[in-house]
mmCIF file of the N, C-alpha and C atoms, coordinates in Angstrom:
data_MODEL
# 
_entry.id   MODEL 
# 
loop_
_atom_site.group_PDB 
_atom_site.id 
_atom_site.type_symbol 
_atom_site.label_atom_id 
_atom_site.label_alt_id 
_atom_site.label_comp_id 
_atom_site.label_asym_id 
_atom_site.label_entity_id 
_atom_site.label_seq_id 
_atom_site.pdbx_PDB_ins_code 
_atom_site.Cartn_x 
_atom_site.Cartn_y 
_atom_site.Cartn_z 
_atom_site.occupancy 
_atom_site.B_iso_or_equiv 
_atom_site.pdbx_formal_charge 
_atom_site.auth_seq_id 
_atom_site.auth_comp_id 
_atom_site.auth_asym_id 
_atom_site.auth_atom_id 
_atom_site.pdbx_PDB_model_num 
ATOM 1   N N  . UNK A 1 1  ? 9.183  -32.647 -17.068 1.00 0.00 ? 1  UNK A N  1 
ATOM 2   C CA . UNK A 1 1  ? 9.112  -32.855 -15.640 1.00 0.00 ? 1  UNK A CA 1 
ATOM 3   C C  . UNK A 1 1  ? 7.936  -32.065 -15.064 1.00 0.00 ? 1  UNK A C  1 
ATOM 4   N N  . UNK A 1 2  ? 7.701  -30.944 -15.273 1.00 0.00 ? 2  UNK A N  1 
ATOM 5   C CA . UNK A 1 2  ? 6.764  -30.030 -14.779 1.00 0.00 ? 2  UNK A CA 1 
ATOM 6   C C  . UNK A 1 2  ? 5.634  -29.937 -15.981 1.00 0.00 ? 2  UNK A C  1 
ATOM 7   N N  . UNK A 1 3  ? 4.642  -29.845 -15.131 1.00 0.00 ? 3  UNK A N  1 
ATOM 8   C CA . UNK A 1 3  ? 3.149  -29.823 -16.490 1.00 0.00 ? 3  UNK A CA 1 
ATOM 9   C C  . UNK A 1 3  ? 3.248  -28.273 -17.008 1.00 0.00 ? 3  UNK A C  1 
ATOM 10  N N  . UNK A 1 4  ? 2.886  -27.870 -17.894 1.00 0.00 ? 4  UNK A N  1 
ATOM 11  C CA . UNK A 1 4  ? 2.287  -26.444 -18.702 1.00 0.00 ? 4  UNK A CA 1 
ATOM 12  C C  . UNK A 1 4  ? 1.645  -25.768 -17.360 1.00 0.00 ? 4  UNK A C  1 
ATOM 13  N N  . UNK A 1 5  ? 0.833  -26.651 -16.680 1.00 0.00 ? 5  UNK A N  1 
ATOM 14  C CA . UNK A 1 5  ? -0.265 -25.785 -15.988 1.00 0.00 ? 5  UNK A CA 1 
ATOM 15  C C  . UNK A 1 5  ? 0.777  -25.730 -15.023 1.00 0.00 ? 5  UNK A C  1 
ATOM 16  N N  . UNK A 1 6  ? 1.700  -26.590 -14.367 1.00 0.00 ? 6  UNK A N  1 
ATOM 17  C CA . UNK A 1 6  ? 2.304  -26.300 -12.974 1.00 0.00 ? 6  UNK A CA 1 
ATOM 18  C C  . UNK A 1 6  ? 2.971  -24.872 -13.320 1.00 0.00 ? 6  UNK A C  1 
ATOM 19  N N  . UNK A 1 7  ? 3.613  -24.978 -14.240 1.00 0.00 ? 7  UNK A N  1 
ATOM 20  C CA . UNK A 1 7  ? 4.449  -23.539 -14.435 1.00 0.00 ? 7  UNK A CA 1 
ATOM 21  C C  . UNK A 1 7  ? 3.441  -22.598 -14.419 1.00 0.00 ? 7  UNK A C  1 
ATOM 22  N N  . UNK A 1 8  ? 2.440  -22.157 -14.919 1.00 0.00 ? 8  UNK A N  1 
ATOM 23  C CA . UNK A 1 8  ? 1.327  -21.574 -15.412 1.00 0.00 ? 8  UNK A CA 1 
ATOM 24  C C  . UNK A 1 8  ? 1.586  -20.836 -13.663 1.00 0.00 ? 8  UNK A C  1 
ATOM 25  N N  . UNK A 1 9  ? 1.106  -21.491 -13.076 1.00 0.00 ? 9  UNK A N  1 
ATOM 26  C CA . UNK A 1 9  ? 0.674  -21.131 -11.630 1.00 0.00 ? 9  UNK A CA 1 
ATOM 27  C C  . UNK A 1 9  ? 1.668  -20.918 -11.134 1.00 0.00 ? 9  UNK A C  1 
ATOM 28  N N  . UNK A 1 10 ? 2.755  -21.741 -11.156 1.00 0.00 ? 10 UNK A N  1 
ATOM 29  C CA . UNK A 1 10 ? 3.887  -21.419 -10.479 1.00 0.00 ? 10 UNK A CA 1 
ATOM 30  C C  . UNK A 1 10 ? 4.294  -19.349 -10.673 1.00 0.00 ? 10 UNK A C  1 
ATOM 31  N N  . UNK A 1 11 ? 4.270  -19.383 -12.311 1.00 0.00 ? 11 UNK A N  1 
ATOM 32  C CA . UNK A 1 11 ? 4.546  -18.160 -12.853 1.00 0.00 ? 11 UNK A CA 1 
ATOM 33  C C  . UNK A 1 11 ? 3.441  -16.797 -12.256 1.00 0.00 ? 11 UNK A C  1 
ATOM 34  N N  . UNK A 1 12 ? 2.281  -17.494 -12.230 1.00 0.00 ? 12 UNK A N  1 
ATOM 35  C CA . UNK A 1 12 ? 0.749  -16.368 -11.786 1.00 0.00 ? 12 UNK A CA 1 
ATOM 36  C C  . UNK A 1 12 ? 1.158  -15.861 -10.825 1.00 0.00 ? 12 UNK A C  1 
ATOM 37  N N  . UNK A 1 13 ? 1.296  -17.048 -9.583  1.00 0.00 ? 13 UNK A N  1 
ATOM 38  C CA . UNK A 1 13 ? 1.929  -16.643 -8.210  1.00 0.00 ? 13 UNK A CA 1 
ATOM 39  C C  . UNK A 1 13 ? 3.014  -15.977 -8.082  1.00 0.00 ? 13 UNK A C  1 
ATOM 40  N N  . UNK A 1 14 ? 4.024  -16.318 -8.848  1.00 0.00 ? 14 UNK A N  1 
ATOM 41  C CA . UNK A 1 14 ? 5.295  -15.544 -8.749  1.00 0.00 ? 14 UNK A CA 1 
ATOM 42  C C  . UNK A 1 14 ? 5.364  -14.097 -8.719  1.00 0.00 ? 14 UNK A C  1 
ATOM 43  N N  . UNK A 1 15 ? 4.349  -13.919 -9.784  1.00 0.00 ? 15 UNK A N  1 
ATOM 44  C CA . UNK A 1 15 ? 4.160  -12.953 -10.513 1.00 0.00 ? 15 UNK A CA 1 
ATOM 45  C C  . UNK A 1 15 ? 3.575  -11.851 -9.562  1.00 0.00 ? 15 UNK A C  1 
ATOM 46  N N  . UNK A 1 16 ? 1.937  -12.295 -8.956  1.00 0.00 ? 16 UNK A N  1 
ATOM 47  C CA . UNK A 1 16 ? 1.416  -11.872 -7.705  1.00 0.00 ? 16 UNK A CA 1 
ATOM 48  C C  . UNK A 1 16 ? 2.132  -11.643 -6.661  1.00 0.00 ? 16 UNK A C  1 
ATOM 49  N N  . UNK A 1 17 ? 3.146  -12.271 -5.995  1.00 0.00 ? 17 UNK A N  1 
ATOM 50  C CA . UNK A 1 17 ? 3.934  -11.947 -4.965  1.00 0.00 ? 17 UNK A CA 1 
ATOM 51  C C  . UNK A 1 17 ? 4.688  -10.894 -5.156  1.00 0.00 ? 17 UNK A C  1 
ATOM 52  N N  . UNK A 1 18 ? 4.902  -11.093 -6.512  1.00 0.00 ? 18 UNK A N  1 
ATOM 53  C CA . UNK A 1 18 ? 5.937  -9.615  -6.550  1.00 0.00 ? 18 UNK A CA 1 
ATOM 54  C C  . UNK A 1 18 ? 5.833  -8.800  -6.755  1.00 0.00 ? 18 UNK A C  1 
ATOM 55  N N  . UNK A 1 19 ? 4.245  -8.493  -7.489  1.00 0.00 ? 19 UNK A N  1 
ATOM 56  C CA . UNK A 1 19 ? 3.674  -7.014  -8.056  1.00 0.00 ? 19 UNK A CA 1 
ATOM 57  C C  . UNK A 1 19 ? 2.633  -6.148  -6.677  1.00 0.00 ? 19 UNK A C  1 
ATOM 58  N N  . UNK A 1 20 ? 2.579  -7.758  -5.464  1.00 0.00 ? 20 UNK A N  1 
ATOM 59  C CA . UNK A 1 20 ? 2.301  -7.057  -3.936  1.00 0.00 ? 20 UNK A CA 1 
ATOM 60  C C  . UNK A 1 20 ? 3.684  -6.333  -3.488  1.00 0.00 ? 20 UNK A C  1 
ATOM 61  N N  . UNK A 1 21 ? 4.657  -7.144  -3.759  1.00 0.00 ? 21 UNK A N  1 
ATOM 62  C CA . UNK A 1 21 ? 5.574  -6.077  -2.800  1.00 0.00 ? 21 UNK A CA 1 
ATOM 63  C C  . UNK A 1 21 ? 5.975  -5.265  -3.183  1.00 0.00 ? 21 UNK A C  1 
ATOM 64  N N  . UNK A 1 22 ? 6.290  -5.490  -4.514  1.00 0.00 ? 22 UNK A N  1 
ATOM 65  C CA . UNK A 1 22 ? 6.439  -3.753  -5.432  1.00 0.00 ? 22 UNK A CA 1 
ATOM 66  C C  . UNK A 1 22 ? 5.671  -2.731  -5.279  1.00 0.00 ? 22 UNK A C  1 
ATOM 67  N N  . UNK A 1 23 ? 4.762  -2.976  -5.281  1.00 0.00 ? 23 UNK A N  1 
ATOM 68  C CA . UNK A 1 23 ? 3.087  -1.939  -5.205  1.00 0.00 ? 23 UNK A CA 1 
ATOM 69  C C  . UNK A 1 23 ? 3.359  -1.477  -3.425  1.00 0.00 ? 23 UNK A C  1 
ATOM 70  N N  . UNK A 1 24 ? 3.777  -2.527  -2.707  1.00 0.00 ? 24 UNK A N  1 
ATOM 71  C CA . UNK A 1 24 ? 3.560  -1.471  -0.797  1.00 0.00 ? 24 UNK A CA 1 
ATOM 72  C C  . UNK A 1 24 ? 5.113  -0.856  -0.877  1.00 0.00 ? 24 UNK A C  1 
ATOM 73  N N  . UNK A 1 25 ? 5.710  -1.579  -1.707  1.00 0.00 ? 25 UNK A N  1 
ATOM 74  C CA . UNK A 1 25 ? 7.416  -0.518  -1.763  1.00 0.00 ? 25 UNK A CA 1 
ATOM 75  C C  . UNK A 1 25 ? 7.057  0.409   -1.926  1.00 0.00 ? 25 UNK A C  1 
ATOM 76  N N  . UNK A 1 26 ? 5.886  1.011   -2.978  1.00 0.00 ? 26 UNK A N  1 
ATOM 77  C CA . UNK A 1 26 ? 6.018  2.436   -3.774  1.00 0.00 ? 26 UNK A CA 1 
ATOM 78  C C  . UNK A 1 26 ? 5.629  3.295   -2.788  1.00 0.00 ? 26 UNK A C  1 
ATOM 79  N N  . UNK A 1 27 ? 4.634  2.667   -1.245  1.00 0.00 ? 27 UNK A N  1 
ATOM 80  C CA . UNK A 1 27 ? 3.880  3.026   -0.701  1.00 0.00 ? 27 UNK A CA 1 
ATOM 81  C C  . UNK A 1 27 ? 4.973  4.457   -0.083  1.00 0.00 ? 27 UNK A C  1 
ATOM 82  N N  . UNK A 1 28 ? 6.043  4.133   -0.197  1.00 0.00 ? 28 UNK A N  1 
ATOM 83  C CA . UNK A 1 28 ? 7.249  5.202   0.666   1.00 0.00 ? 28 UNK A CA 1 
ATOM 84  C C  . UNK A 1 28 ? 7.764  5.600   -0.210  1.00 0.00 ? 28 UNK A C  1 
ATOM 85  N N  . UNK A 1 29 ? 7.746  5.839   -1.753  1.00 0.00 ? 29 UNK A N  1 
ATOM 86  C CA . UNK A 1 29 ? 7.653  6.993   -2.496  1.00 0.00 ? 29 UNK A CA 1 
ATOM 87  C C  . UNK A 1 29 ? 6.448  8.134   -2.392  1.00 0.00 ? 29 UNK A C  1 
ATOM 88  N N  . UNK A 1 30 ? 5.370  7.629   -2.655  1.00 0.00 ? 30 UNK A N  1 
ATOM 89  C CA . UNK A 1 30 ? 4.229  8.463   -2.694  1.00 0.00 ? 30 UNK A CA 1 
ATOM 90  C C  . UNK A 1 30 ? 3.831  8.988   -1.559  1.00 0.00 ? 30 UNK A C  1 
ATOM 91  N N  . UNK A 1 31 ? 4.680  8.345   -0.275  1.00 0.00 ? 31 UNK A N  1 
ATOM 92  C CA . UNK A 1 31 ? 3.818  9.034   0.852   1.00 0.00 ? 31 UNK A CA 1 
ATOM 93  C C  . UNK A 1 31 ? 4.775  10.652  1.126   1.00 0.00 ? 31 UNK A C  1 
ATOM 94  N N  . UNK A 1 32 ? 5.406  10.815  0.048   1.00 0.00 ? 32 UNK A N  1 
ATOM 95  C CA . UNK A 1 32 ? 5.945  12.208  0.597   1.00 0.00 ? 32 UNK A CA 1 
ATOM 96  C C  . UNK A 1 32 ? 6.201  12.932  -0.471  1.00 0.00 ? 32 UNK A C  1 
ATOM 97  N N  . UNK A 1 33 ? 6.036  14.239  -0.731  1.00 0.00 ? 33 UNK A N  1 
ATOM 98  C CA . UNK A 1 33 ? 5.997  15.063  -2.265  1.00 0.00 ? 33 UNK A CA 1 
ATOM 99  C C  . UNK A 1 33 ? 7.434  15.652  -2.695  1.00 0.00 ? 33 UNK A C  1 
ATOM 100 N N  . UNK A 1 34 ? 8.495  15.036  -1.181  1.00 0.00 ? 34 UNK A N  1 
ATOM 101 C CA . UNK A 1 34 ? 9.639  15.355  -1.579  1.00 0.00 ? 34 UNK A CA 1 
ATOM 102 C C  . UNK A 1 34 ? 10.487 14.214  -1.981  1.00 0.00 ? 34 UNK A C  1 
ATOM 103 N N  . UNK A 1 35 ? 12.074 14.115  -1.663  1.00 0.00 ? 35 UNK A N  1 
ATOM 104 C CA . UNK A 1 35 ? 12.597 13.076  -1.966  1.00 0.00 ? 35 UNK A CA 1 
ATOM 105 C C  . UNK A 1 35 ? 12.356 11.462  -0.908  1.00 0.00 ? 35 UNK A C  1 
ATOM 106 N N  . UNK A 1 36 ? 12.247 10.879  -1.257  1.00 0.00 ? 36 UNK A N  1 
ATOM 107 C CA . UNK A 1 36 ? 11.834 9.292   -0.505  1.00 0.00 ? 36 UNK A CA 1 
ATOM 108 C C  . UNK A 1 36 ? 12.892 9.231   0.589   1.00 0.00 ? 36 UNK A C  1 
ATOM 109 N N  . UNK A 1 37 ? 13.783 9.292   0.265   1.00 0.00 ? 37 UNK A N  1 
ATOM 110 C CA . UNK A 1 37 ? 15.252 8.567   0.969   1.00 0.00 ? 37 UNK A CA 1 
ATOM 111 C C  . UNK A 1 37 ? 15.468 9.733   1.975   1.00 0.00 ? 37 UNK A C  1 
ATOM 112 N N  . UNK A 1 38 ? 14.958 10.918  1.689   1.00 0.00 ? 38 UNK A N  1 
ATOM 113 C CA . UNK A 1 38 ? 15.983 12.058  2.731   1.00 0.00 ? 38 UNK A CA 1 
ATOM 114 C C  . UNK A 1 38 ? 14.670 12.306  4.126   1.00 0.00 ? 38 UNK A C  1 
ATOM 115 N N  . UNK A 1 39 ? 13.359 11.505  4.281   1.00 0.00 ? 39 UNK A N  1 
ATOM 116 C CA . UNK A 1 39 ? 12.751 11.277  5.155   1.00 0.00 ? 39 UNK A CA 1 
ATOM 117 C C  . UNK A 1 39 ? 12.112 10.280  5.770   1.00 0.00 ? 39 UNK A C  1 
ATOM 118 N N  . UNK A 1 40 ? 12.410 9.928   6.991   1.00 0.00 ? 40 UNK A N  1 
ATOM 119 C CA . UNK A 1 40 ? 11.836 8.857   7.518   1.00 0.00 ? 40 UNK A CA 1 
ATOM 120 C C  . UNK A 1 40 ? 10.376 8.361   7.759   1.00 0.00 ? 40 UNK A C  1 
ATOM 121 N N  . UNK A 1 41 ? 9.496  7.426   7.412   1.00 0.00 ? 41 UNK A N  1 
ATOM 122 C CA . UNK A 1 41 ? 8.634  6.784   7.235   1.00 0.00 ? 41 UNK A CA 1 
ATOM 123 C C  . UNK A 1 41 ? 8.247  7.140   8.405   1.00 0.00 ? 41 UNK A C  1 
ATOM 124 N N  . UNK A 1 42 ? 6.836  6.712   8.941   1.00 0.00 ? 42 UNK A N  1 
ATOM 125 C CA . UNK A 1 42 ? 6.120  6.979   10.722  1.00 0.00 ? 42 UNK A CA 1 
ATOM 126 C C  . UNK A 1 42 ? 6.451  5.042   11.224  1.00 0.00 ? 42 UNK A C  1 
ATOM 127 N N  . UNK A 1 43 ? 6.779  5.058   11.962  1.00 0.00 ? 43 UNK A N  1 
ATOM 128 C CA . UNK A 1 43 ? 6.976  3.138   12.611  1.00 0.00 ? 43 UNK A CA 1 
ATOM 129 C C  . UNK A 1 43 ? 6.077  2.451   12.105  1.00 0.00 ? 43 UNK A C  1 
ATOM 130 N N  . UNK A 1 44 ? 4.953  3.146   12.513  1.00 0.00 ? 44 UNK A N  1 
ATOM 131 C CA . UNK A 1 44 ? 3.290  2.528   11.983  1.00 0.00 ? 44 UNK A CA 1 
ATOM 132 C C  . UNK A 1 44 ? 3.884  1.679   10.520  1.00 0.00 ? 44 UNK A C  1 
ATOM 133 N N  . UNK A 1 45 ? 3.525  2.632   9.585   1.00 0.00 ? 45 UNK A N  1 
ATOM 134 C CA . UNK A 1 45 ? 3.798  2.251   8.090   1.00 0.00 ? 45 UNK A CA 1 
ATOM 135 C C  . UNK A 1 45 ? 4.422  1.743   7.654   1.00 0.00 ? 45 UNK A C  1 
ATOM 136 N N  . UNK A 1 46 ? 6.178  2.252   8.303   1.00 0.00 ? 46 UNK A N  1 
ATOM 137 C CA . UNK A 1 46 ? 7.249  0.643   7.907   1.00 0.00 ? 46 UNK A CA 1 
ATOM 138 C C  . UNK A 1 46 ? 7.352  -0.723  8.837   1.00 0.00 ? 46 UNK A C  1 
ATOM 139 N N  . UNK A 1 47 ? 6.338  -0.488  10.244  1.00 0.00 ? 47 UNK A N  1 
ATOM 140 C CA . UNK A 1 47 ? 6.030  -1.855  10.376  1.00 0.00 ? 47 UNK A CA 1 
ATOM 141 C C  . UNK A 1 47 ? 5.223  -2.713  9.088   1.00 0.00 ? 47 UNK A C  1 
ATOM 142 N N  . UNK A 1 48 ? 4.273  -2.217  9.027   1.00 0.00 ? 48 UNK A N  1 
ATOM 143 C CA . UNK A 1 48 ? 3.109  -2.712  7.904   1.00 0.00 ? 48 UNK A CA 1 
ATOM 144 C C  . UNK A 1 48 ? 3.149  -2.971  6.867   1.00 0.00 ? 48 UNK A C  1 
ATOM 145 N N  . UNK A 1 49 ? 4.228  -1.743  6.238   1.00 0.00 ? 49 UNK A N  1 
ATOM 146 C CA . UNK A 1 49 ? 4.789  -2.612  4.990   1.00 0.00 ? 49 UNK A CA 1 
ATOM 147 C C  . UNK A 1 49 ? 5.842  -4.039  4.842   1.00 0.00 ? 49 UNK A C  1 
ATOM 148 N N  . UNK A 1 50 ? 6.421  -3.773  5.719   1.00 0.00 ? 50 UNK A N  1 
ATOM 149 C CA . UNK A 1 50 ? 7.537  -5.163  5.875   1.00 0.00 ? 50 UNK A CA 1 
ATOM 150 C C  . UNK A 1 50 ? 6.696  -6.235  6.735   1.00 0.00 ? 50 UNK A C  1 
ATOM 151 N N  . UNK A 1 51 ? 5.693  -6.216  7.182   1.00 0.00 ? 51 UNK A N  1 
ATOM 152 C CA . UNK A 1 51 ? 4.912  -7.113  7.412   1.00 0.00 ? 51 UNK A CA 1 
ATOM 153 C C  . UNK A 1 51 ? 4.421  -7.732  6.542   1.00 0.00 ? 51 UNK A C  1 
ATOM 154 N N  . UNK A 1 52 ? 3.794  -6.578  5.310   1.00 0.00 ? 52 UNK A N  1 
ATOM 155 C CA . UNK A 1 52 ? 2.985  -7.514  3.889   1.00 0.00 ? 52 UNK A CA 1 
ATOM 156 C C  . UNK A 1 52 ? 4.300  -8.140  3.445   1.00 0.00 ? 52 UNK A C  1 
ATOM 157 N N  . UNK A 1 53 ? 5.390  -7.782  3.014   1.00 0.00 ? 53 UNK A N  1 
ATOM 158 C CA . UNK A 1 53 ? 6.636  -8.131  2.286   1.00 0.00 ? 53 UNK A CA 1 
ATOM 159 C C  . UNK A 1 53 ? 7.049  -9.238  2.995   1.00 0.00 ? 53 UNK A C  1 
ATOM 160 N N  . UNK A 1 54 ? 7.268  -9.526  4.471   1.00 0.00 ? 54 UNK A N  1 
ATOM 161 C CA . UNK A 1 54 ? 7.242  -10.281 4.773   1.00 0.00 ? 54 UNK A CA 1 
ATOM 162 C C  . UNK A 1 54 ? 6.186  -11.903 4.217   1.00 0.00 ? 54 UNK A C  1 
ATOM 163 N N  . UNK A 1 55 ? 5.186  -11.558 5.001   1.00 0.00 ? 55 UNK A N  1 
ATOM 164 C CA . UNK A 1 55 ? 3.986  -12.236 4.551   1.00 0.00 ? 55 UNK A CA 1 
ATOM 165 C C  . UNK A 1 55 ? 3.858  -13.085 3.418   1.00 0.00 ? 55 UNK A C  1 
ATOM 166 N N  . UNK A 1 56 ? 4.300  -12.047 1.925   1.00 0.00 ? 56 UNK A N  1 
ATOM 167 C CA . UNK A 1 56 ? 4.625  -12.201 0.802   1.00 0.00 ? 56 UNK A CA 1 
ATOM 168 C C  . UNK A 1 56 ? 5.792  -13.177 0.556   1.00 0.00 ? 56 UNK A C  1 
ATOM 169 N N  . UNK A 1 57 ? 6.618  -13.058 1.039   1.00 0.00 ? 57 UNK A N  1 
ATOM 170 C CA . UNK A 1 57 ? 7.883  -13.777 1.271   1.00 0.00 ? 57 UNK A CA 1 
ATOM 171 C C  . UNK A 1 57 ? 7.642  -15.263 1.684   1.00 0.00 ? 57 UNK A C  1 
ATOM 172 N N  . UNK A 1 58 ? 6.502  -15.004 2.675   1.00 0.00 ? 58 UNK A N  1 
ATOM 173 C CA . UNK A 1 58 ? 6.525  -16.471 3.418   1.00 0.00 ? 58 UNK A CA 1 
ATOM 174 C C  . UNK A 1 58 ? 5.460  -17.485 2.766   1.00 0.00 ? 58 UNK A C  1 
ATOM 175 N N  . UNK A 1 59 ? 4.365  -16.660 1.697   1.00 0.00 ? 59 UNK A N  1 
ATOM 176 C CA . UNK A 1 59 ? 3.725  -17.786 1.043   1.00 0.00 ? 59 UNK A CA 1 
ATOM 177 C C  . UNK A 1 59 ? 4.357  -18.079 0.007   1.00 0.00 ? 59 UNK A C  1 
ATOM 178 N N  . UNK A 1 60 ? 5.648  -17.387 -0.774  1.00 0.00 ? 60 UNK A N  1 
ATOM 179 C CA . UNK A 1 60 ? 6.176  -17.941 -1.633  1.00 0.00 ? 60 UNK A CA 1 
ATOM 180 C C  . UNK A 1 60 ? 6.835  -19.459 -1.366  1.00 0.00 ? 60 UNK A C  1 
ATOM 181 N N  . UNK A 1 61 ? 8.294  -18.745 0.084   1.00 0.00 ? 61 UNK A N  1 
ATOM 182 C CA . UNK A 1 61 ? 7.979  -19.715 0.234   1.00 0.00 ? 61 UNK A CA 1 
ATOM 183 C C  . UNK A 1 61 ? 7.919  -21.445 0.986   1.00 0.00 ? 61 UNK A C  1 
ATOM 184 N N  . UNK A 1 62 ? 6.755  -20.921 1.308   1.00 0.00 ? 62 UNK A N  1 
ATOM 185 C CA . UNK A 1 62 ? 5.728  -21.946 1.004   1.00 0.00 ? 62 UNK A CA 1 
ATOM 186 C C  . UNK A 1 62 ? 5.122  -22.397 0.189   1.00 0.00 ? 62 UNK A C  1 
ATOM 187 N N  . UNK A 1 63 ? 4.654  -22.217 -1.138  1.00 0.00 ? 63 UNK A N  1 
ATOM 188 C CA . UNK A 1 63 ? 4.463  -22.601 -2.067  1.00 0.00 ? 63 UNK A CA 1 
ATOM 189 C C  . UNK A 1 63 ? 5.833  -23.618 -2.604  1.00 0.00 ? 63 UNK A C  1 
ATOM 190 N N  . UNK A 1 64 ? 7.156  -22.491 -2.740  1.00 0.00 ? 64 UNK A N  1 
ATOM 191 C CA . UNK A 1 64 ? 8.356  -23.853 -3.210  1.00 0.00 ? 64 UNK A CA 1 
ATOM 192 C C  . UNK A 1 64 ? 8.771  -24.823 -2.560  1.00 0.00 ? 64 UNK A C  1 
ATOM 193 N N  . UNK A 1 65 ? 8.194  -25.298 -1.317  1.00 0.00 ? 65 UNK A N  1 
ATOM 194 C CA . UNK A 1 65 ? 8.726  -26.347 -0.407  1.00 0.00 ? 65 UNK A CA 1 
ATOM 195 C C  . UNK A 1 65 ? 7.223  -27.382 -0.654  1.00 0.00 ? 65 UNK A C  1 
ATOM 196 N N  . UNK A 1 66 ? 6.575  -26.936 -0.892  1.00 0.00 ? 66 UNK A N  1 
ATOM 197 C CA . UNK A 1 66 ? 5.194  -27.632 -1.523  1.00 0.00 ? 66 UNK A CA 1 
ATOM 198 C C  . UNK A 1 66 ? 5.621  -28.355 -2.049  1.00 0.00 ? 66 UNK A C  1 
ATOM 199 N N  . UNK A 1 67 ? 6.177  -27.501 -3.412  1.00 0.00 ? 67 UNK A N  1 
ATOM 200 C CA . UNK A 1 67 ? 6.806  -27.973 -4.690  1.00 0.00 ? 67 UNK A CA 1 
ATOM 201 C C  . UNK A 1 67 ? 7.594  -28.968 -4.475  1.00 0.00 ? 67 UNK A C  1 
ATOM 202 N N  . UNK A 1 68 ? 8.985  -28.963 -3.687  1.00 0.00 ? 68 UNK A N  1 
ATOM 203 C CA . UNK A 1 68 ? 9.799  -29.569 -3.575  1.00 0.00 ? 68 UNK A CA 1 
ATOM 204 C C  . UNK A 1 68 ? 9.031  -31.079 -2.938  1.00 0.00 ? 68 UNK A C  1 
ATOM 205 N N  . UNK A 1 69 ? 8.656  -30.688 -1.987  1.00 0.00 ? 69 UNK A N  1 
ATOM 206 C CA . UNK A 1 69 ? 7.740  -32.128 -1.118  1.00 0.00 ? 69 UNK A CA 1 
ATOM 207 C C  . UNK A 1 69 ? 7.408  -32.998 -1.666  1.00 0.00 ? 69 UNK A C  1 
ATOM 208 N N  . UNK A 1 70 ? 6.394  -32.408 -3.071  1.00 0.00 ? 70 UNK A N  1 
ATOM 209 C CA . UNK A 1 70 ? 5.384  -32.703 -4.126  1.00 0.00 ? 70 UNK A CA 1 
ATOM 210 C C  . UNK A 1 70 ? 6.551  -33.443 -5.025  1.00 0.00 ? 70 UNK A C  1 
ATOM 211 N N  . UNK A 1 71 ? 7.214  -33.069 -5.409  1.00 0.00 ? 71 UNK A N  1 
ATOM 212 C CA . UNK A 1 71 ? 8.025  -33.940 -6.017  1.00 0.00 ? 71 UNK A CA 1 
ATOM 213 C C  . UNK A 1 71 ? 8.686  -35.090 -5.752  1.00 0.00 ? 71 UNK A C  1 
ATOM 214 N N  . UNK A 1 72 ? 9.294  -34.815 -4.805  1.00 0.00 ? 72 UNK A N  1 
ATOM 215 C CA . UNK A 1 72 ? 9.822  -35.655 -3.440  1.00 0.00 ? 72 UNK A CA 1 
ATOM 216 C C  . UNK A 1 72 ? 9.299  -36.929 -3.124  1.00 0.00 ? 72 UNK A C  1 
ATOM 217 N N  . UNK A 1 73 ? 8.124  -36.829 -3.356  1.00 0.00 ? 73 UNK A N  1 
ATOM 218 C CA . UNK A 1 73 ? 6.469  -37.622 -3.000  1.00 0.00 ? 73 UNK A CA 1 
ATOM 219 C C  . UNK A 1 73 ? 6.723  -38.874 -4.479  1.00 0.00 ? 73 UNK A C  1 
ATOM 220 N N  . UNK A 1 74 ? 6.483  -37.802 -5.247  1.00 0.00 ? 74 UNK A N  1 
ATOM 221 C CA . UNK A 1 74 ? 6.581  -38.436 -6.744  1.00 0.00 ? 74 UNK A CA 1 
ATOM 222 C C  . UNK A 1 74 ? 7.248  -39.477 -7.204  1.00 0.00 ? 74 UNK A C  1 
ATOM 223 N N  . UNK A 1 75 ? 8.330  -39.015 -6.839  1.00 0.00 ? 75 UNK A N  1 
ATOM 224 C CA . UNK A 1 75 ? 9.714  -39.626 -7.569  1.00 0.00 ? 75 UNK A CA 1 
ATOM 225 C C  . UNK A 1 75 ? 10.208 -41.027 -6.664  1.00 0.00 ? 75 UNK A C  1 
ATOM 226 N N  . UNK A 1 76 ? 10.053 -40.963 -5.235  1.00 0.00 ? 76 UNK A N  1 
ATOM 227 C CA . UNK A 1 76 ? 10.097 -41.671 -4.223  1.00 0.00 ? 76 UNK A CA 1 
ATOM 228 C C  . UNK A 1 76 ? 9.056  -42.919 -4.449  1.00 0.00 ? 76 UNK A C  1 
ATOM 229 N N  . UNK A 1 77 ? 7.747  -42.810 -4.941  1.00 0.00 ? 77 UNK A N  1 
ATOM 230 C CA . UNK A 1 77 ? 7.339  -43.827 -5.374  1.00 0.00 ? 77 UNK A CA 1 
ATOM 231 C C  . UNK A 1 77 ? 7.027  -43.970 -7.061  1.00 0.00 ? 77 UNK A C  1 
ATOM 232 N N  . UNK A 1 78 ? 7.737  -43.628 -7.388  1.00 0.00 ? 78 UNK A N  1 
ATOM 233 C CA . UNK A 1 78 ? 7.889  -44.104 -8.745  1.00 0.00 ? 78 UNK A CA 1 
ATOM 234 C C  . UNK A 1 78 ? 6.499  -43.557 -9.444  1.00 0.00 ? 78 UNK A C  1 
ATOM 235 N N  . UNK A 1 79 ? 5.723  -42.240 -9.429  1.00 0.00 ? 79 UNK A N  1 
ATOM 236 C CA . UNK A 1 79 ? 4.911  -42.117 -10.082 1.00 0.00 ? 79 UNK A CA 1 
ATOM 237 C C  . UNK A 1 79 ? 4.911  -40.766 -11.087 1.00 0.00 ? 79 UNK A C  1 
ATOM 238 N N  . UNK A 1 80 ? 6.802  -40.042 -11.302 1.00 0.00 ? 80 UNK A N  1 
ATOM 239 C CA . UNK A 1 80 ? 6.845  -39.305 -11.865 1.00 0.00 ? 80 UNK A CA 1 
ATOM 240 C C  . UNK A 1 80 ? 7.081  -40.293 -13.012 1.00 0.00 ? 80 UNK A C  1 
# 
């Protein structure tokens, strides 16, 4: 049903989305030399991070409703 390459990309992207939001998660470990959890972030920064995470969130997806469409498209006229 799906080509080598669709997964390929499907997987790259996946992959990219999640090693962005992992990577601005850490951003509120490292920003403090003590424990993470027992101090609060500045507004600034946990706006900004849940903005990228957000963000991140929303081209995924977008990408799977692509997908879904794209198929949708396919199958509807008989060219899967």
């Amino acid at each position: 049903m799906f080509h080598a390459y669709t997964n390929a990309a499907l997987f790259h992207t996946g992959w990219f989305v999640e090693s962005l939001a992992t990577q601005t998660l850490v951003v509120f470990v490292i920003r403090t030399a003590g424990h993470p959890f027992k101090s609060r972030p500045s507004r600034p920064l946990l706006i900004g991070v849940l903005a990228v995470v957000a963000i991140a969130a929303l081209a995924v997806t977008n990408l799977l409703l692509a997908q879904a469409v794209k198929l949708w498209f396919y199958r509807r006229h008989a060219l899967l």
